[in-house]
N, C-alpha and C positions, 0 to 999 in steps of 0.2 A: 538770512532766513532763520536763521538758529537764533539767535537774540530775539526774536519778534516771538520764538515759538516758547521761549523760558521768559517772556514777559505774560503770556496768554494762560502759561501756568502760573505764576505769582497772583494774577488778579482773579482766577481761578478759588472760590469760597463763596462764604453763608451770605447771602442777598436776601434784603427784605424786600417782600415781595407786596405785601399790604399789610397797613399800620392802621390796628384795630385802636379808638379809642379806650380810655379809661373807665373802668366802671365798677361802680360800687356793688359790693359781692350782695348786698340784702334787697335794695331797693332799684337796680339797674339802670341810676339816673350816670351820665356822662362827668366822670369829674378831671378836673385840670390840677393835677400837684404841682403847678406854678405857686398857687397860694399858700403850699406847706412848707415848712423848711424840713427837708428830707436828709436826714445823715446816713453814714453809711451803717446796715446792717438793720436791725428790726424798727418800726416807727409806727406809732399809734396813730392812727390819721380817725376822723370825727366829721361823718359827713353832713355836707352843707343841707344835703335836701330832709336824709329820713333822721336824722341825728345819730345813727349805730357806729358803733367803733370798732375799727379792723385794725386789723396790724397788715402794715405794708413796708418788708423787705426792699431795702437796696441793696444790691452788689456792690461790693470793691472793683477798683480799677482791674486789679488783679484776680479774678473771680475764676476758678477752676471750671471751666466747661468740661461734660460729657463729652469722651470719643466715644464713638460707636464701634 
């Protein structure tokens, strides 16, 4: 019973609970960063609909999360 109760704690964390699509900060059309090649940290992206350029952040593997 104690094995089952410190597994219940391990799998115990952050769940996503609903996975909003991508969208463009100016014109609010849905976009797929399949077709960009995304590096890790700042990245100009150029959207397909309204043509405006944002800058879209990737995180590192290693990416320091907020504790609360």
């Amino acid at each position: 019973m104690k094995r089952k109760d410190r597994q219940n704690k391990k799998s115990v964390g952050e769940q996503v609970i609903q996975k909003f699509p991508n969208r463009c900060p100016y014109c609010d059309e849905v976009i797929s960063y399949e077709d960009f090649r995304l590096d890790e940290g700042e990245n100009e992206v150029k959207c397909p609909s309204c043509k405006n350029r944002y800058i879209k952040i990737v995180p590192g593997p290693f990416a320091k999360r907020k504790k609360k």
